[in-house]
mmCIF file as Biopython writes it, N, C-alpha, C and O atoms, coordinates in Angstrom:
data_model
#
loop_
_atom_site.group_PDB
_atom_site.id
_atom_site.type_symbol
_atom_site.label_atom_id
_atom_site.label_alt_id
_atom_site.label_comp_id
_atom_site.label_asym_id
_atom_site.label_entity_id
_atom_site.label_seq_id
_atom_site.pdbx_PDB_ins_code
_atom_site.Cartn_x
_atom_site.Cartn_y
_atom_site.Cartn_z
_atom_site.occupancy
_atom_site.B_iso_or_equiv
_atom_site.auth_seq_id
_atom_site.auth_asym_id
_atom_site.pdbx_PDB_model_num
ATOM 1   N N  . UNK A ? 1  ? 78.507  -18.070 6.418  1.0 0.0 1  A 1 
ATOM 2   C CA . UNK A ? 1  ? 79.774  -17.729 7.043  1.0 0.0 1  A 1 
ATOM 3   C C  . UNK A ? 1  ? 79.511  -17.093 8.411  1.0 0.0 1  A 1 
ATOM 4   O O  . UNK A ? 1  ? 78.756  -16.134 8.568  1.0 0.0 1  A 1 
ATOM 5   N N  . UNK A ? 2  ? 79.962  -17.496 9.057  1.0 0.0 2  A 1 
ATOM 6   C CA . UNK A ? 2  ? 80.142  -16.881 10.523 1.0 0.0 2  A 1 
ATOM 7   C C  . UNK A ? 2  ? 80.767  -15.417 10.271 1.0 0.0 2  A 1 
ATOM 8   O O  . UNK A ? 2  ? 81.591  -15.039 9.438  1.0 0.0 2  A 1 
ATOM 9   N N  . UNK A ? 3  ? 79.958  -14.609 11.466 1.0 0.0 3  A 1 
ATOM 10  C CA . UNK A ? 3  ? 80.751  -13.634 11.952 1.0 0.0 3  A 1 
ATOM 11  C C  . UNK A ? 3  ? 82.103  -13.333 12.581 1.0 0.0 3  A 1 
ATOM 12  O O  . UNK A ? 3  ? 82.468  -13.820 13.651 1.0 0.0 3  A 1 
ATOM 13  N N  . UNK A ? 4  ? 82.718  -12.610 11.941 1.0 0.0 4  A 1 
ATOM 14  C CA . UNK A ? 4  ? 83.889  -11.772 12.388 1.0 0.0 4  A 1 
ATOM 15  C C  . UNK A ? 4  ? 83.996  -11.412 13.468 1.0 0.0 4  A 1 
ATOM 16  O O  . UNK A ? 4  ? 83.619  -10.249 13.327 1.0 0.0 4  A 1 
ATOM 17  N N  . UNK A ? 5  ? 84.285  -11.539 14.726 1.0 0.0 5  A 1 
ATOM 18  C CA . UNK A ? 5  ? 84.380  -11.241 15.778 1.0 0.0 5  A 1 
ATOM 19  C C  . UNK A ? 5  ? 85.987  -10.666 16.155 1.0 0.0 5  A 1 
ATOM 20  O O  . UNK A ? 5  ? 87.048  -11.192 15.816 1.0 0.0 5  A 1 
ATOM 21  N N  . UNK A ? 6  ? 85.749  -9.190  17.112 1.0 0.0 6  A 1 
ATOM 22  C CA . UNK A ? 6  ? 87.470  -8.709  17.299 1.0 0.0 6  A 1 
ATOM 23  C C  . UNK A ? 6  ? 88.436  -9.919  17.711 1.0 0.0 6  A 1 
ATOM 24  O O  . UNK A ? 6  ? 89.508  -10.161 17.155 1.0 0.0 6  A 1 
ATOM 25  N N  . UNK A ? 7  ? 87.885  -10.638 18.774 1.0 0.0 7  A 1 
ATOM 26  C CA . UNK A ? 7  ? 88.518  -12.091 19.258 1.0 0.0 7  A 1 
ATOM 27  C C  . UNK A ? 7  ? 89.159  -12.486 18.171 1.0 0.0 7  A 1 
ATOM 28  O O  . UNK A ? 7  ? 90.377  -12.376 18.035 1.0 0.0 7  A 1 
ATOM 29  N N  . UNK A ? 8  ? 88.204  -13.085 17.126 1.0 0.0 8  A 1 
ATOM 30  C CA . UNK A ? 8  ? 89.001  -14.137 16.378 1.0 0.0 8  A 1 
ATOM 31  C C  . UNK A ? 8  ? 89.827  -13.112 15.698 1.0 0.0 8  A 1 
ATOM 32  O O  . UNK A ? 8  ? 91.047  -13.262 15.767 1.0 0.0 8  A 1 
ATOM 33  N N  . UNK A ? 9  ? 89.308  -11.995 14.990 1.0 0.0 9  A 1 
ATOM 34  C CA . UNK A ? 9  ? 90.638  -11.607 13.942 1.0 0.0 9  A 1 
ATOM 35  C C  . UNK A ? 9  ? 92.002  -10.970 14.338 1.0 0.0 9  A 1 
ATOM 36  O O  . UNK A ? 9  ? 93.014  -10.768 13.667 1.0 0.0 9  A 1 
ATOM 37  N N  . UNK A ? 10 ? 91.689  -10.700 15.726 1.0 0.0 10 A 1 
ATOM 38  C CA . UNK A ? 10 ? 93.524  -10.804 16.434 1.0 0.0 10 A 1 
ATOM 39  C C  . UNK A ? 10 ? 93.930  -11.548 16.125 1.0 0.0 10 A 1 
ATOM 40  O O  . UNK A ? 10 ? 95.143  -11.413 15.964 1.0 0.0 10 A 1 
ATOM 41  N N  . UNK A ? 11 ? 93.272  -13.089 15.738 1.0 0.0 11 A 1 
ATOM 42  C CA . UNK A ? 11 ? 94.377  -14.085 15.461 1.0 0.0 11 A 1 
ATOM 43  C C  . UNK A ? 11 ? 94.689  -14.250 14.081 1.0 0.0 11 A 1 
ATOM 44  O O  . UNK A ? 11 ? 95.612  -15.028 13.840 1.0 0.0 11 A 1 
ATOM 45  N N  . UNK A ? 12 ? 94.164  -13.731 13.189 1.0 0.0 12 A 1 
ATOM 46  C CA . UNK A ? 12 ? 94.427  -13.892 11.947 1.0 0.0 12 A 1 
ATOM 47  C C  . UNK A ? 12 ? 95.948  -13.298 11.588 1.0 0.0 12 A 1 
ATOM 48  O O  . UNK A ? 12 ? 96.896  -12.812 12.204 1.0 0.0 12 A 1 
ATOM 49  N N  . UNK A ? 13 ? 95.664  -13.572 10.478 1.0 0.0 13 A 1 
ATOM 50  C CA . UNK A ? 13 ? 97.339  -13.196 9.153  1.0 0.0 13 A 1 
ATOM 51  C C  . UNK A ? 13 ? 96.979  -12.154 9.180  1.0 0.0 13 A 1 
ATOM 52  O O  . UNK A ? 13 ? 97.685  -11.360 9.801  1.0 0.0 13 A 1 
ATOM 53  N N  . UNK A ? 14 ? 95.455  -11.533 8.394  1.0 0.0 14 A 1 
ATOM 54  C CA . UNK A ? 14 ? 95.394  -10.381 8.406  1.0 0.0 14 A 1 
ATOM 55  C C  . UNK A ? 14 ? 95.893  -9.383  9.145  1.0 0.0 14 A 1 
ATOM 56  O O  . UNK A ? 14 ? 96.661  -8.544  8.672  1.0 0.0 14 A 1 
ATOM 57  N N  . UNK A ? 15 ? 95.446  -9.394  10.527 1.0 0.0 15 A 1 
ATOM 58  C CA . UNK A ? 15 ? 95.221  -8.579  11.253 1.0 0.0 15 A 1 
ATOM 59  C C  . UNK A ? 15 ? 96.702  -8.718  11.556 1.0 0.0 15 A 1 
ATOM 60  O O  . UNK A ? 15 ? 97.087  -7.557  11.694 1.0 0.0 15 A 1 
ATOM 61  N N  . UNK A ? 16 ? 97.575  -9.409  11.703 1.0 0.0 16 A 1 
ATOM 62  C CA . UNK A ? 16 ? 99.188  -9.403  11.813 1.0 0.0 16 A 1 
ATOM 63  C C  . UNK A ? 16 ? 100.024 -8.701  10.768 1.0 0.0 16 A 1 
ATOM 64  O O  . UNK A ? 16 ? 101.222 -8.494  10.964 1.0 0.0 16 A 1 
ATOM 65  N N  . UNK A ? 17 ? 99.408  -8.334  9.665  1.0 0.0 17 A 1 
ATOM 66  C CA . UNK A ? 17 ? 99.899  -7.809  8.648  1.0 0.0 17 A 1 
ATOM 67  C C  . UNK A ? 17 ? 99.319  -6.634  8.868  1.0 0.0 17 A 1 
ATOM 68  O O  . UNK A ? 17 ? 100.204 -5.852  8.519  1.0 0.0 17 A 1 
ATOM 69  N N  . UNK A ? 18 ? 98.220  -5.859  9.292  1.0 0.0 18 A 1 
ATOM 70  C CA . UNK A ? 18 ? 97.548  -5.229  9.285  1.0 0.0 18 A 1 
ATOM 71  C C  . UNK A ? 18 ? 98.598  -4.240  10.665 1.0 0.0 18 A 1 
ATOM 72  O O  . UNK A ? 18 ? 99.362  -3.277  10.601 1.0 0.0 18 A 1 
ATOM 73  N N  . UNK A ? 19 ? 98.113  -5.089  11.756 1.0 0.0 19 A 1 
ATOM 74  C CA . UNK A ? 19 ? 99.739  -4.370  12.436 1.0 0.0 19 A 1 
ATOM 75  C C  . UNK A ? 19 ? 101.242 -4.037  12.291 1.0 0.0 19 A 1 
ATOM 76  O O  . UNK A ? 19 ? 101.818 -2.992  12.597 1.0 0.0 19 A 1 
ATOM 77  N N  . UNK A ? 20 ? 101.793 -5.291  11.697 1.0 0.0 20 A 1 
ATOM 78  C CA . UNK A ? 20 ? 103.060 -4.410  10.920 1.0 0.0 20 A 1 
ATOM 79  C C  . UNK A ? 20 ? 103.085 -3.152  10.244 1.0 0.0 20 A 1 
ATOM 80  O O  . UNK A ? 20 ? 103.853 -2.282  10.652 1.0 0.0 20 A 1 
ATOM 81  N N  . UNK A ? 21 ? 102.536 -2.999  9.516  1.0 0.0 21 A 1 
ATOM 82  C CA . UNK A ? 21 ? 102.094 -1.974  8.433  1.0 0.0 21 A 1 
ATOM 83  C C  . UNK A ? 21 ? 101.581 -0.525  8.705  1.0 0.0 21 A 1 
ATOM 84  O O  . UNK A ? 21 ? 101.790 0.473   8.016  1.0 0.0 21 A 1 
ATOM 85  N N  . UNK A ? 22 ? 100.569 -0.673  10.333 1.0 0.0 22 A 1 
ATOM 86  C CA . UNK A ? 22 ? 100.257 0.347   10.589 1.0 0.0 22 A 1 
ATOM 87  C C  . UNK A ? 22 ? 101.475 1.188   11.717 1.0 0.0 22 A 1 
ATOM 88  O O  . UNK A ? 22 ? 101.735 2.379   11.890 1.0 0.0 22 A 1 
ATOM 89  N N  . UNK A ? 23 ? 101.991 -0.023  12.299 1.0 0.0 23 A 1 
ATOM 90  C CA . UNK A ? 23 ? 102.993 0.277   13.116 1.0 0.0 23 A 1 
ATOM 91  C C  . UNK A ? 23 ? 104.239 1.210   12.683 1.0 0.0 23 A 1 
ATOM 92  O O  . UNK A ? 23 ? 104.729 2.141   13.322 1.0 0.0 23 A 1 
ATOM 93  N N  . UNK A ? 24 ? 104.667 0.631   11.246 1.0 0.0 24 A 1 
ATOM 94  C CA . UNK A ? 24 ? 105.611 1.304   10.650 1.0 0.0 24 A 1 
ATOM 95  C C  . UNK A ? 24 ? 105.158 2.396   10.217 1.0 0.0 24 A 1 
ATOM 96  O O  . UNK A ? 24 ? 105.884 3.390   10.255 1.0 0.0 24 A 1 
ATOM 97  N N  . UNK A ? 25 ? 103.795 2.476   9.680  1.0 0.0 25 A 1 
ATOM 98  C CA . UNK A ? 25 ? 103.642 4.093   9.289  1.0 0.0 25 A 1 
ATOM 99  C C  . UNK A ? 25 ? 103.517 5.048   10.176 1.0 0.0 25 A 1 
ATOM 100 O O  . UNK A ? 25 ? 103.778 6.226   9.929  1.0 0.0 25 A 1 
ATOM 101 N N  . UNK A ? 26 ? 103.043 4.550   11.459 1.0 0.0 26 A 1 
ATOM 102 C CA . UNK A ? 26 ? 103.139 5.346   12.961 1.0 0.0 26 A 1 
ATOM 103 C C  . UNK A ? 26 ? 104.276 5.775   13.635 1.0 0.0 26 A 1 
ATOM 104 O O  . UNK A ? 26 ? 104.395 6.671   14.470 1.0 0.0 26 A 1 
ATOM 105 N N  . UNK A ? 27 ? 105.451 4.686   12.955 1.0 0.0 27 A 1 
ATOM 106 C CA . UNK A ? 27 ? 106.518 4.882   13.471 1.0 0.0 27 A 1 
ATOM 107 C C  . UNK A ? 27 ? 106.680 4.750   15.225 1.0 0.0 27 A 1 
ATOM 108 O O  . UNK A ? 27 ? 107.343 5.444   15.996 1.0 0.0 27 A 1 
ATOM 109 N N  . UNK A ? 28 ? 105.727 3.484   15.508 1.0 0.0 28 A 1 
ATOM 110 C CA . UNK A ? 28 ? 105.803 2.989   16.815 1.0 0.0 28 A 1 
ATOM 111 C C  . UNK A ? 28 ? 105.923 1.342   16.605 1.0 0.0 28 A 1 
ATOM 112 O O  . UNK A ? 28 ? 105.761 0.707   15.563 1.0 0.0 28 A 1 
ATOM 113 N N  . UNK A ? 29 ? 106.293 0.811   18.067 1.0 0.0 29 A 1 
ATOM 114 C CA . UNK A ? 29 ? 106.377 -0.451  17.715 1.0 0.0 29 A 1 
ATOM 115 C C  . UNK A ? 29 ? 105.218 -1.402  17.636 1.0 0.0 29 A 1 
ATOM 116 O O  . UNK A ? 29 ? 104.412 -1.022  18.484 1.0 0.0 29 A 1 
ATOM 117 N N  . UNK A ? 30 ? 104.744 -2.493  16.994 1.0 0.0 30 A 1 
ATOM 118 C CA . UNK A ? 30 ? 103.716 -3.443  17.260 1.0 0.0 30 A 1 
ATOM 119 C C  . UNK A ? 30 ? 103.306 -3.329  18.183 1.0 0.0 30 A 1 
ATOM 120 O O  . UNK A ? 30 ? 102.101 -3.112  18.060 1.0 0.0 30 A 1 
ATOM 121 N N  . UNK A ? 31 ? 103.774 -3.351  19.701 1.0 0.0 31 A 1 
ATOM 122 C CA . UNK A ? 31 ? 103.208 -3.751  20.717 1.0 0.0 31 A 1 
ATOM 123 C C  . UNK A ? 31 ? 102.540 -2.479  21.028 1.0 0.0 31 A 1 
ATOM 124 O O  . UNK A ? 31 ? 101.430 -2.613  21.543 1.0 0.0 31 A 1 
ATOM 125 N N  . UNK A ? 32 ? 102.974 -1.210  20.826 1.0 0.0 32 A 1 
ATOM 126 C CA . UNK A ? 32 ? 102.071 0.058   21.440 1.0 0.0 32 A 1 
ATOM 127 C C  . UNK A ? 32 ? 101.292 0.267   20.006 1.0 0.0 32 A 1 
ATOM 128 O O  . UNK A ? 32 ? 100.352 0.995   20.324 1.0 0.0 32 A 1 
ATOM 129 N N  . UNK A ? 33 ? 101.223 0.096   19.060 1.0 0.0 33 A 1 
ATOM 130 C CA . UNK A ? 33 ? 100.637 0.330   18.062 1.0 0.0 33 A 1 
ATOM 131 C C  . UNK A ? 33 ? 98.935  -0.739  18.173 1.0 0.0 33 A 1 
ATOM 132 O O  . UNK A ? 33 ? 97.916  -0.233  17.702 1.0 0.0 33 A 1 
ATOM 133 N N  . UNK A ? 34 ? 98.881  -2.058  18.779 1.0 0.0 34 A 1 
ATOM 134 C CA . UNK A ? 34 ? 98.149  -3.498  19.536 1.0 0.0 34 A 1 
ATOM 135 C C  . UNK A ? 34 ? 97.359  -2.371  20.269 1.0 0.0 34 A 1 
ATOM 136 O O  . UNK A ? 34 ? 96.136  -2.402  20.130 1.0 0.0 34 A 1 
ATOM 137 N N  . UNK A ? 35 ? 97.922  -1.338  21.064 1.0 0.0 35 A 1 
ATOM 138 C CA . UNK A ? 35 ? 96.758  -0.708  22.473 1.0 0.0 35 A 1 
ATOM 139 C C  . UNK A ? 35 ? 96.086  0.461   22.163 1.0 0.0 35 A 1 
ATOM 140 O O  . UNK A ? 35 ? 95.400  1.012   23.025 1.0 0.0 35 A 1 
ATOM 141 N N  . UNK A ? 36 ? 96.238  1.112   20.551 1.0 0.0 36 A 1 
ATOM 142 C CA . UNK A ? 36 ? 96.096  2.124   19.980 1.0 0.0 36 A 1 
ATOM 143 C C  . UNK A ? 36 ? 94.938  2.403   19.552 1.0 0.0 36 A 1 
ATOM 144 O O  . UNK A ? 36 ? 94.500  1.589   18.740 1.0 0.0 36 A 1 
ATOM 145 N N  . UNK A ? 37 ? 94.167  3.411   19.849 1.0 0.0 37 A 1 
ATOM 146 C CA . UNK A ? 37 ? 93.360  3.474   19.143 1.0 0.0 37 A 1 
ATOM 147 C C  . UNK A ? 37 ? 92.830  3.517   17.678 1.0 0.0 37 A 1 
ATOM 148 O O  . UNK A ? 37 ? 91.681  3.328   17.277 1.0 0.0 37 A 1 
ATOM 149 N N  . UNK A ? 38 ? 93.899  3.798   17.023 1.0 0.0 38 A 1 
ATOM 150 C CA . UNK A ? 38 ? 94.070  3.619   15.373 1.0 0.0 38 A 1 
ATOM 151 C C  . UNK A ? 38 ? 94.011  1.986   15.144 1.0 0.0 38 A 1 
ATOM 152 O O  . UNK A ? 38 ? 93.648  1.365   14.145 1.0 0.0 38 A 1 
ATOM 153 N N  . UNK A ? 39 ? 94.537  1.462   16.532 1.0 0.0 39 A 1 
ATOM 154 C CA . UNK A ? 39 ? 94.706  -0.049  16.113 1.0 0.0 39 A 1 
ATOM 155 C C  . UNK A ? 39 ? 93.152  -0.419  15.731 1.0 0.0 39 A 1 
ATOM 156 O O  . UNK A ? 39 ? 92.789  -0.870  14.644 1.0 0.0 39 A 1 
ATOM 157 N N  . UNK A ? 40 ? 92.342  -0.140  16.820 1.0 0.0 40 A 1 
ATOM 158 C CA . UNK A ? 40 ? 90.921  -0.681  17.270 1.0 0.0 40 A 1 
ATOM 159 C C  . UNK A ? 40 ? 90.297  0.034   16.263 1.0 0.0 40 A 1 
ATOM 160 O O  . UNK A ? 40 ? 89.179  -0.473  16.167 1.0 0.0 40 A 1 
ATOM 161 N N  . UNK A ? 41 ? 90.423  1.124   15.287 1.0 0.0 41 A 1 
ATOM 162 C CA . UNK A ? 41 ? 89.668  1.439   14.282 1.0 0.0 41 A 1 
ATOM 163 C C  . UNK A ? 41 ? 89.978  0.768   13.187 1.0 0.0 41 A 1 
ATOM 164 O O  . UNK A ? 41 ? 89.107  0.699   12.320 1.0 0.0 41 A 1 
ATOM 165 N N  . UNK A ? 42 ? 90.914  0.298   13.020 1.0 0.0 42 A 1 
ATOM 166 C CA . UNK A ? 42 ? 91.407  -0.283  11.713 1.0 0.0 42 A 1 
ATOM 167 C C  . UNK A ? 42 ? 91.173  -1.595  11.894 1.0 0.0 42 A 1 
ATOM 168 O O  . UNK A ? 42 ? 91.366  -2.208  10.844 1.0 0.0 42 A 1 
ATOM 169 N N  . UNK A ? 43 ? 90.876  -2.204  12.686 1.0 0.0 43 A 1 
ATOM 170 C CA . UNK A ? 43 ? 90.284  -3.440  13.032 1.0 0.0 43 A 1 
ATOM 171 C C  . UNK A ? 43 ? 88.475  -3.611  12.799 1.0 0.0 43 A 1 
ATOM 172 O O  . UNK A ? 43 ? 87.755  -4.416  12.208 1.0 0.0 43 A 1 
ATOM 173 N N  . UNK A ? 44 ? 88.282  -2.499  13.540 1.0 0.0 44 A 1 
ATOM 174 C CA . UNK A ? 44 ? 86.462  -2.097  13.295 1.0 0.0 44 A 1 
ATOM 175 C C  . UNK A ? 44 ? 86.628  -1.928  11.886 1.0 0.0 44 A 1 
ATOM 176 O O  . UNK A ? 44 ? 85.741  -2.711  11.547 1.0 0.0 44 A 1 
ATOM 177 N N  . UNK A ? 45 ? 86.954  -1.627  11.127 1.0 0.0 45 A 1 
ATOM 178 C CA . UNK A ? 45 ? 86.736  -1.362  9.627  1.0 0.0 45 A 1 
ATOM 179 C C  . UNK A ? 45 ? 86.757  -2.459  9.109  1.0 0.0 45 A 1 
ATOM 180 O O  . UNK A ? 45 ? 85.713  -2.883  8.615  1.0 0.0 45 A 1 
ATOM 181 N N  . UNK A ? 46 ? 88.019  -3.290  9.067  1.0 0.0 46 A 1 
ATOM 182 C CA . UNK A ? 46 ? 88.340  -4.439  8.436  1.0 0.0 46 A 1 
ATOM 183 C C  . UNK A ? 46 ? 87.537  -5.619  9.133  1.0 0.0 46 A 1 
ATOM 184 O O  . UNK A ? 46 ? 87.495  -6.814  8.844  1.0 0.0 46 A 1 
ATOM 185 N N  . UNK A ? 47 ? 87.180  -5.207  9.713  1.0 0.0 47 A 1 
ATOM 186 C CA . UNK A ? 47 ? 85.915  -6.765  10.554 1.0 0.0 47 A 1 
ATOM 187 C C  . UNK A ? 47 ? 84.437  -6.318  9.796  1.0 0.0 47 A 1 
ATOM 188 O O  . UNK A ? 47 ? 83.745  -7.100  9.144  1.0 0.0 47 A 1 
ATOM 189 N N  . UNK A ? 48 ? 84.198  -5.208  9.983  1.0 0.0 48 A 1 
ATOM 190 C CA . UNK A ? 48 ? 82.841  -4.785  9.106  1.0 0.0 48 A 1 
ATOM 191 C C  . UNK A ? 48 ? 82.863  -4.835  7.731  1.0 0.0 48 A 1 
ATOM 192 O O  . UNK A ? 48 ? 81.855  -5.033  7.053  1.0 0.0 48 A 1 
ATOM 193 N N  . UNK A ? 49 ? 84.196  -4.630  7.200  1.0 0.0 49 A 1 
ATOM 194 C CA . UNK A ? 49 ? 84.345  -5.209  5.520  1.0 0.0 49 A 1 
ATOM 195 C C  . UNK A ? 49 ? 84.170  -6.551  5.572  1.0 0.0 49 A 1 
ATOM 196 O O  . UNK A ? 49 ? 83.275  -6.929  4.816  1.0 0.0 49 A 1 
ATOM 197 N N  . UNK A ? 50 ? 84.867  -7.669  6.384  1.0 0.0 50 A 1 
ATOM 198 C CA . UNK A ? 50 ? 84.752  -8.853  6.140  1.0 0.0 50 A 1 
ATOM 199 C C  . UNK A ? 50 ? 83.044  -9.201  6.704  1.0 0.0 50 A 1 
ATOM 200 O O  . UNK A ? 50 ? 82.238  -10.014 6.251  1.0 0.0 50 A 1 
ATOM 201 N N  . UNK A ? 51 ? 82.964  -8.620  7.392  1.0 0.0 51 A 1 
ATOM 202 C CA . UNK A ? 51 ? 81.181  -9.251  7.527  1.0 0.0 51 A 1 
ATOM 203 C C  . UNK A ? 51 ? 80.299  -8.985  6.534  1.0 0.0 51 A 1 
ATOM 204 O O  . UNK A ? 51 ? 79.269  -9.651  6.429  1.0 0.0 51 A 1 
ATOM 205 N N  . UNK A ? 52 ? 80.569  -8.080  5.774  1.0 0.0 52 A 1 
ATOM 206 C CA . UNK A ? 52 ? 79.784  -7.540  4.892  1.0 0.0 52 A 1 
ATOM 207 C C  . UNK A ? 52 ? 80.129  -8.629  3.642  1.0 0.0 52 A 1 
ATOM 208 O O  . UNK A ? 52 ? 79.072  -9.205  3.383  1.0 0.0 52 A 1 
ATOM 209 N N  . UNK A ? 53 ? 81.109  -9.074  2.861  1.0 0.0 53 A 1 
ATOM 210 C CA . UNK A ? 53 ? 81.503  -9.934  2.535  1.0 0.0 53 A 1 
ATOM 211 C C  . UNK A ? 53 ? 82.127  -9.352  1.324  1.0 0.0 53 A 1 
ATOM 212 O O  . UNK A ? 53 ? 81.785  -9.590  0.166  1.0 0.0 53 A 1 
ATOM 213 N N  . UNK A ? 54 ? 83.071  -8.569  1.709  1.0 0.0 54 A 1 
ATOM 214 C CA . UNK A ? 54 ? 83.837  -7.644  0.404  1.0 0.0 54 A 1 
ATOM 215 C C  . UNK A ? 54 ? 85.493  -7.978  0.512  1.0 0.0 54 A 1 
ATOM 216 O O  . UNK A ? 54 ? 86.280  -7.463  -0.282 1.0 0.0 54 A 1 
#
């Protein structure tokens, strides 16, 4: 399996679900929630889970 790269999993379902979800618990919208640093950690996590293969 190929690596997870931030590139590709912006485009995923995941990561679209992954923003709804964090957005609403932030109580900001998608688009400022996308430039967030919570965004870019919760992305680093979930890309290093999927590389790992869990």
């Amino acid at each position: 399996m190929a690596k997870m790269t931030p590139a590709k999993f912006e485009k995923t379902k995941q990561d679209k679900k992954m923003d709804k979800a964090g957005a609403k618990k932030a109580g900001v919208s998608v688009a400022k929630w996308e430039k967030s640093a919570a965004d870019k950690k919760a992305d680093t996590a979930a890309i290093k889970k999927i590389n790992k293969g869990k």
